[in-house]
N, C-alpha and C positions, 0 to 999 in steps of 0.2 A: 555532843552536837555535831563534831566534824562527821561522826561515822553514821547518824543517822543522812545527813548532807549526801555522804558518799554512797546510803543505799537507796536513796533517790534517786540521783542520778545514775547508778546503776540501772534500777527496775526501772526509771525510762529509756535506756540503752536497749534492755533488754526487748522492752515493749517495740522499740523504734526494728528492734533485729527482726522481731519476729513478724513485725507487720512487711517488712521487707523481704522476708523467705514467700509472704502469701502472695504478695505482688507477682513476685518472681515467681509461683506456683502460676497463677494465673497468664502469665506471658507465654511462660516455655511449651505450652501444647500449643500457642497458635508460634511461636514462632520454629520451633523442631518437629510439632505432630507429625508422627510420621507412625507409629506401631503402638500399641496399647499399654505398654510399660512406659511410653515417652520418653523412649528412649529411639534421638533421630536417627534413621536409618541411612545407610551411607550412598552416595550416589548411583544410581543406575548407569547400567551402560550406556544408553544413550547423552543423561546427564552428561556423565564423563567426556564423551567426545564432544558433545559440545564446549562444554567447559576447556580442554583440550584444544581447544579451535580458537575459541579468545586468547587463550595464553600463548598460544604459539604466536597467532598475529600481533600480540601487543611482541612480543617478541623480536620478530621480524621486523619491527619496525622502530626498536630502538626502546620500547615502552614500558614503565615499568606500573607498579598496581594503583598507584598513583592515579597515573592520566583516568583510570575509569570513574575517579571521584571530578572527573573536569569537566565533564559535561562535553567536552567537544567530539568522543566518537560516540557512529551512529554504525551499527550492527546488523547487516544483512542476512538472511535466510530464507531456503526454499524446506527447510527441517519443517515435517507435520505434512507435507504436502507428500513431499519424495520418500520413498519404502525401498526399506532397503531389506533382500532376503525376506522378502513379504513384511517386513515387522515396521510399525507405526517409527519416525523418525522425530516425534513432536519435541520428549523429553528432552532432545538437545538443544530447545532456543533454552530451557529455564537453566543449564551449563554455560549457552552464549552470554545470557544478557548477564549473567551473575560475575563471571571475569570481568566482559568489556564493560559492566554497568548502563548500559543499555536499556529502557524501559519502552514499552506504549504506551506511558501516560507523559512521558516527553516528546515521543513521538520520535524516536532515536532505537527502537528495534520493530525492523521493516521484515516482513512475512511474507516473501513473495512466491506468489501461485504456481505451480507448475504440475507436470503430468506426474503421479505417482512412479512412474519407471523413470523419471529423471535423474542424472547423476545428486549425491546430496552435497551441497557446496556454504559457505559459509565465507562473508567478508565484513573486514573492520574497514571501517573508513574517520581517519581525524579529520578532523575540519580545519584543525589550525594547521596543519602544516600541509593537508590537500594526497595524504599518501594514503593508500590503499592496502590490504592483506588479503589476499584471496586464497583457500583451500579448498582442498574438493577430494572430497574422502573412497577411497580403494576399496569400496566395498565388500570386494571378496575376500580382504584380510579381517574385515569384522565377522564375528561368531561369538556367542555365548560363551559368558568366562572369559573372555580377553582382557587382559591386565593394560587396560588404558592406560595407567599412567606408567607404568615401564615400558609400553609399545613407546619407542623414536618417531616423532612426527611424520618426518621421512618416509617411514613405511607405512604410517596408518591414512596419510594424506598423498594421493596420484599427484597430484598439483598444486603447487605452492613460489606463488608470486608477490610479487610485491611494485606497484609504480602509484606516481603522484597522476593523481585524474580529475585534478581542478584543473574548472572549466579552463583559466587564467593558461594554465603550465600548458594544458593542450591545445588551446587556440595559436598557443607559440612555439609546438612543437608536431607539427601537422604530419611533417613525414616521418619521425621517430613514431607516433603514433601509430601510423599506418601499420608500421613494420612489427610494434606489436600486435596491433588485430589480429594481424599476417599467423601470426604467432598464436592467437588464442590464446594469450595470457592467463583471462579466468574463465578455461573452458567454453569459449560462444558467450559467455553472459557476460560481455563485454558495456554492449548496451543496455542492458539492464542496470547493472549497478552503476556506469554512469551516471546515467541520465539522473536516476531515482535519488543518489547520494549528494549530486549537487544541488540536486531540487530540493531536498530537506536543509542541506546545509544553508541554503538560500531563503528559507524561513516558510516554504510550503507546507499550508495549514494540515492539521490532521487528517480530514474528510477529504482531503486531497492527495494525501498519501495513501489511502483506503481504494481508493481508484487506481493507484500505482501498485499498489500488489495483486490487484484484483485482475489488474491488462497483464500486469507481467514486464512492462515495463513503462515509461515516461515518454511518453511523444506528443506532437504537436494535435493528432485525434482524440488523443484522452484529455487533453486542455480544452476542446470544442467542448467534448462534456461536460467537463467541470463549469465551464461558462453559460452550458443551457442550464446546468441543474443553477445556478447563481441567478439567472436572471427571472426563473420560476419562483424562487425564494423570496426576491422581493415584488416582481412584476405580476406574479399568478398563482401566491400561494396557497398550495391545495387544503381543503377543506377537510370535513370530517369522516369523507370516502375515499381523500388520497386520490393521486393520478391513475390514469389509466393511460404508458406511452405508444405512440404508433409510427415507427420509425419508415421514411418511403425513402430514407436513403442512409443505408447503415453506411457506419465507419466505426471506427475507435472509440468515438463519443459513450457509444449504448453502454458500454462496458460503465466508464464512468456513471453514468446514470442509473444504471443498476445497482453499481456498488451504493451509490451515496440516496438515493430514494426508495430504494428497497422495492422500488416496483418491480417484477419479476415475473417470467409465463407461470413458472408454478404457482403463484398467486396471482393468475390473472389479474395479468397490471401490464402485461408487456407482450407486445406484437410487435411484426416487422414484415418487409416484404425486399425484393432486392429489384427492381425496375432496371430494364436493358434501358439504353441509349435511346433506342426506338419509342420507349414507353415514356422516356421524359421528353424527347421532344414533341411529345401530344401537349406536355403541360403549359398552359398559357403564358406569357410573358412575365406576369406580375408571382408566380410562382416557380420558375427557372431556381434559385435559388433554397426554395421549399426543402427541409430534410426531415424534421418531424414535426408531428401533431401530436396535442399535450391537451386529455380532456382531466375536468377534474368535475367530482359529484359533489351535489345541493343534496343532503341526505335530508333535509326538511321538505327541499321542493320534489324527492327523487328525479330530478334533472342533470340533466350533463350540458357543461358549455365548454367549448374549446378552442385553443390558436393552434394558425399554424405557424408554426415558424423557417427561418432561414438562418443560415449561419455564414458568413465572412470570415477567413482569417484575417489576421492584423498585418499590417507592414510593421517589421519585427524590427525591419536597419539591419539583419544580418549581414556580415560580408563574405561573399564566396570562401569556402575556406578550404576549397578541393575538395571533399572529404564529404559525404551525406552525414552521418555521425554526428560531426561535430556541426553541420549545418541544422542537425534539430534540437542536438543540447541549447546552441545559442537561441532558438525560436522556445524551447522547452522555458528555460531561465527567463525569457524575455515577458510570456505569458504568469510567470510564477508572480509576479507583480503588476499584473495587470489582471489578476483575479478576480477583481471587486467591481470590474468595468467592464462585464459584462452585454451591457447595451450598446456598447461600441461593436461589437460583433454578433448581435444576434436583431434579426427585423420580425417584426409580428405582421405576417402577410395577410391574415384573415382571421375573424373574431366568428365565433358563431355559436347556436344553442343546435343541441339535435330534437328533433321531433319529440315529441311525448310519448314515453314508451320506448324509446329509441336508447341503445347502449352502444359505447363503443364492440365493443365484442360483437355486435352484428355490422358494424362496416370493416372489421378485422376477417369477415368469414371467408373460406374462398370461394374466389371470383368476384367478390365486391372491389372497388377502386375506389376508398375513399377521394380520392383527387376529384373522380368524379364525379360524387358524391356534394362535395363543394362546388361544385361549379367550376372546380381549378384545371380540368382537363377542356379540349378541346375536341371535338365531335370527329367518330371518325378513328 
């Protein structure tokens, strides 16, 4: 009796094994795929250096593999944008975000835009304790077959800093600051990661960080943005043909609104024009203020209706702090919670349908003046 007991519960051991090897058959290609034997294949060089770039910054900053299970750092790069030796740089955010644990669905690995010939730079930023890692890699030392992990940081990284760039520490330390700008600490992308890193550590939504990589950096024109596309959202949203924008007085904003509406010239969705001084003081009193026009299509009526709008910035309370920098971080953080109020800074000047037949794209043609168009110009 005991040994038939005992070959029971063997052959369900067995059964229990063998259903656990198919599990396990079925995980290992989505989680190693990498070559057709599945067997995963080892980092690329690009991997590598990024990978390399998180370890060195947890590093440098005291940190061990730990802190990436803490949620508190958020992972900077212009990798995928910037070419290095002509060769794509993308491979190294999935090296970054895998050390610092970093993700885009936390909204903690920031991709920011830059010109393909830009140096390739890489920063950790904690949030709990406000310190920073900036590197920025020596490109001419990378080449095909470089043994990344016995290359010394030192040599495979031109620039390698380290300072605390909560907002707090430098609103209190105005001239030590200074003195690093002075310095170019992390290569000119000083504001950059600023601005961008306290605005996430400060709870700035995803669709808002999207706008932050997309300008390149965080300033008080891409918060105008974000507050037209916010009050479109709820005040004017577009229908089943989407906006069509017509900006009569760009800034910073467009960027925003491009990133987060998707309207775009290549998809005929987005015009602009840039009006001298001369050209706005024709515009009437009641549109002084005027920066764009926002139509959206009746794809049942094939109609278009549209506002114009104005934008105000806020009284922020800033207090002078010497320093421009740090006077647009405090206005950046100020707006980053005042996201959702929208209608405190934006005015609806004019409501209107265009004619029948009538699309935006023929008051975008040149030589047309929509201002004029509206009635918003004055004669002359």
């Amino acid at each position: 009796m005991r040994g038939k007991k005992r070959s029971v519960i063997a052959g369900l051991h067995f059964i229990a094994w063998v259903a656990a090897l198919a599990a396990l058959a079925c995980w290992l290609p989505a989680a190693h795929a990498a070559d057709k034997t599945g067997t995963r294949k080892a980092p690329g060089l690009w991997e590598s250096i990024g990978a390399k770039a998180g370890a060195d910054a947890l590093a440098m900053m005291g940190l061990d593999k730990a802190a990436a299970k803490s949620g508190n750092l958020a992972a900077l790069s212009n990798a995928g944008y910037a070419e290095v030796n002509g060769a794509s740089t993308m491979e190294a955010l999935d090296g970054l975000s895998r050390v610092a644990g970093a993700s885009r669905g936390r909204n903690t690995l920031l991709e920011i835009h830059s010109a393909p010939t830009s140096p390739l730079w890489f920063a950790v930023f904690d949030k709990a304790s406000g310190m920073c890692a900036y590197l920025e890699l020596d490109g001419p030392v990378v080449e095909e077959g470089l043994n990344v992990r016995k290359t010394p940081a030192a040599k495979l990284f031109k620039t390698r800093s380290i300072q605390n760039i909560s907002a707090d520490y430098l609103y209190s330390h105005v001239q030590e600051f200074k003195e690093k700008l002075d310095q170019k600490i992390f290569g000119g992308n000083e504001f950059r990661i600023i601005g961008i890193a306290n605005a996430v550590a400060a709870g700035a939504p995803p669709y808002a960080a999207r706008a932050f990589e997309f300008h390149d950096h965080y300033c008080p024109g891409v918060s105008s943005g974000i507050a037209m596309v916010n009050y479109l959202k709820k005040g004017f949203p577009a229908k089943e043909g989407g906006y069509f924008i017509y900006s009569v007085s760009p800034w910073c904003k467009e960027d925003a609104m491009l990133a987060i509406l998707n309207t775009t010239p290549g998809k005929n969705s987005y015009a602009l024009n840039y009006p001298t001084d001369e050209d706005k003081a024709k515009w009437k009193p009641e549109a002084k203020n005027a920066c764009t026009i926002v139509y959206r299509e009746d794809k049942q009526t094939k109609t278009w209706e549209g506002r114009v709008l104005g934008f105000k910035f806020g009284e922020t309370g800033c207090p002078d702090y010497g320093n421009p920098m740090l006077g647009k971080l405090c206005s950046d953080l100020w707006y980053v919670h005042h996201m959702d109020e929208a209608e405190k800074f934006i005015t609806v000047i004019k409501e209107f349908k265009l004619p029948e037949g009538v699309t935006p794209k023929d008051w975008a043609r040149p030589g047309v003046d929509p201002m004029e168009k509206l009635g918003l110009r004055n004669a002359g």
